[in-house]
Steps between C-alpha positions, in 0.01 A plus 500: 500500500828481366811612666719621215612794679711332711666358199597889429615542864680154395705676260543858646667289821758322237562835367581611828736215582701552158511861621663415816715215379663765238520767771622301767831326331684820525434509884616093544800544335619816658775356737643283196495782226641754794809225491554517127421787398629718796205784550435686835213508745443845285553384140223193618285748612514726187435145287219508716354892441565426158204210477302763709500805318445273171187329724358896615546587096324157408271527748294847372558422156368139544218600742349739243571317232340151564167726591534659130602124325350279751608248690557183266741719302659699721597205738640324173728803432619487888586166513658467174734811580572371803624176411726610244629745781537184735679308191802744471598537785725239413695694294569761810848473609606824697242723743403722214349261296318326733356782582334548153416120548333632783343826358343315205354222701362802778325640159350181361421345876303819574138398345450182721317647764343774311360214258454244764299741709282588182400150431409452837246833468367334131447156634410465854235655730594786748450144749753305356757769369710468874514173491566471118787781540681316806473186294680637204748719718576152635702457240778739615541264757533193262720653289735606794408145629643314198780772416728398800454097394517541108818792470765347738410156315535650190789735568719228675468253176432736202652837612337793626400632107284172502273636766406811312459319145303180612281697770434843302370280172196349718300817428466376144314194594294704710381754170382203327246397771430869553341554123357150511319591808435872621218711304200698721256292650223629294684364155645146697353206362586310829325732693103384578247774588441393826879599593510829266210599699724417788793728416227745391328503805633848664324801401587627131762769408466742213666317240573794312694734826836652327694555857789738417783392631675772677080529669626248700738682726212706619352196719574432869377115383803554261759614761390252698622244292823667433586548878445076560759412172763824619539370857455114411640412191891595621465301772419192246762586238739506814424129556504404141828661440723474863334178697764294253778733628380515862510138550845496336655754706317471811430075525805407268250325217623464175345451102469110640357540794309792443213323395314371802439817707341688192251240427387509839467858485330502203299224523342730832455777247270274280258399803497913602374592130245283445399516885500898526248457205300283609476666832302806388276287276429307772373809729338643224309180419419556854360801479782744586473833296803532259659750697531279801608175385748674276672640751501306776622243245798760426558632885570104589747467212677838615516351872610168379807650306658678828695186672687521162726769712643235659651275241830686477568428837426121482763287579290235391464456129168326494372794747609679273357354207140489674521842632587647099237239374199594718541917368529413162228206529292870673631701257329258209185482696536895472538491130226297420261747687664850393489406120146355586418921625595577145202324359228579781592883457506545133359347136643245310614799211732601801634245672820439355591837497446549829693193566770652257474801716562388818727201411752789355481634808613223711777437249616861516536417909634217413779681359588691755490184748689340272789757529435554867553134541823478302609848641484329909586135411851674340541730797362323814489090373150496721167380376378645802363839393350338234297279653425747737331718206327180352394421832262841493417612183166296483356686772570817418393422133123426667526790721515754200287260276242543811528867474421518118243260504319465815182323330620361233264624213540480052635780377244745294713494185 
């Protein structure tokens, strides 16, 4: 049997990583751009809500719109966008325009995991598609892996501009492989029947199901979703966007010496992705009903993310560092198995607008975290309360997610 569609998870995890790597320079060179330019704890945080509400936006209009064009064009329009977006943010100089930088690349970086998620669904068996989703989501963590080595290098020799121009224009390397190599399994020529019978191996969906869109709201499977991104996915922005500025103001690290901690963090994140995915495979393989190993999988991710209360209370920088890098190495792990739910609870001709749905939720909360954030930093200076929050939103995420879905069961569309 052949084994192409790991090639596709191949190239939906370097998609990934070029999504981070764009995203994440903003966050590495907050300290040094807060020095020249002059912004506030608020005017960062409105930068910020700007990529947000331009990721909620993206997200619904993306989510519906790669199930209407399908995947192989719709991810080409998302990355393309995007790494234009990335690209001029060189030519931001005040905290206006970088925040159009930032609501232009929010729009175009909005149909990853909508797309990513849908190739998944078309390509791998129910099986594989935890396992296959923590491996591509992986690539968050190598793109916020290689972010903290490649922008102070770049930044220190070739200017800060550099990092956006040379960085953003990877995505265009990535299109070329992308329409060399991504087409349905039925029509791939590197596909051999043996495997297509593999992928094909669940039980069939009507082909021909036209899900309305605004249907979707009437699910609990649908909510259920939606509550796991609006209580997690602030918690991760927060990371993304203030771990840069925490370590500066509360362990004296600067652009040079930045480096170090954050690739130990996020090299954690990388073993929690493809490990919370595996995890549930592995007790469904074992005969675990779906139900079960997915959330058992999820309840030890939510548990696993509570020392994280801690960290801003660490002397100790690489307590600290561990402390921040075992929640978000759980909060990948609970990723991997929450987008998974997406495709175990409804058709293919849904997924990404479910995804859509409930990604533009968690951005929306994002939002308001994001302004929350930059509201007590500018007030109190403490990280404290908001570790305290990302210490406990997991839990109560499953709690309500138990409530909706008790037995976890497809939605009769």
């Amino acid at each position: 049997m052949t084994r192409f569609r790991w090639t596709i998870c191949a190239l939906l995890f370097a998609a990934t990583t070029i999504n981070y790597l764009d995203r994440q320079i903003l966050g590495i060179l907050a300290p040094t751009l807060e020095k020249e330019i002059g912004w506030s704890e608020m005017e960062y945080s409105n930068i910020v809500t700007a990529f947000q509400a331009a990721y909620a936006i993206g997200l619904v209009a993306f989510g519906r719109g790669i199930d209407l064009i399908g995947t192989r064009h719709g991810y080409a329009i998302s990355i393309f966008s995007w790494s234009l977006a990335a690209m001029a943010h060189a030519l931001a100089f005040g905290v206006w325009s970088f925040g159009l930088a930032r609501f232009a690349l929010g729009l175009g970086e909005a149909g990853n995991f909508p797309a990513a998620v849908k190739a998944v669904t078309e390509w791998f068996p129910r099986r594989e598609r935890a396992l296959a989703t923590g491996i591509f989501n992986s690539g968050a963590n190598v793109g916020a892996i290689l972010a903290p080595l490649l922008v102070p290098w770049i930044t220190l020799h070739y200017g800060w501009q550099m990092s956006f121009i040379i960085l953003g224009a990877t995505g265009f390397f990535w299109l070329i492989a992308w329409y060399a190599l991504y087409g349905s399994p039925e029509s791939s020529t590197l596909v051999s029947p043996a495997e297509l019978a593999h992928i094909q191996s669940d039980p069939p969906e009507p082909s021909s199901l036209k899900i309305p869109w605004r249907s979707l709201l009437r699910y609990r499977q649908t909510w259920a979703f939606v509550t796991g991104m609006a209580f997690s996915a602030p918690i991760w922005w927060f990371y993304l966007y203030w771990l840069p500025k925490f370590l500066h103001q509360e362990h004296g690290l600067d652009l040079a010496t930045m480096g170090p901690p954050l690739v130990v963090i996020y090299t954690m994140t990388s073993f929690g992705s493809i490990g919370g995915g595996w995890l549930s495979g592995y007790l469904l393989r074992r005969g675990w009903s779906l139900n079960r190993s997915r959330k058992i999988t999820l309840l030890i991710c939510a548990l696993a993310v509570v020392p994280v209360v801690f960290a801003a209370k660490a002397s100790n920088l690489w307590v600290a560092t561990l402390l921040i890098g075992l929640a978000a190495s759980a909060h990948q792990g609970w990723a991997a198995n929450l987008f998974t739910l997406v495709s175990d609870l409804f058709p293919k001709q849904a997924v990404a607008s479910v995804v859509g749905l409930g990604a533009m939720f968690g951005s929306v909360t994002a939002m308001a975290f994001a302004q929350t954030a930059g509201f007590i930093l500018q007030t109190t200076g403490s990280y404290w309360p908001l570790f305290i929050m990302s210490g406990s939103a997991y839990l109560l995420a499953l709690a309500i997610m138990q409530a909706l879905i008790p037995d976890m069961k497809p939605a009769r569309l």
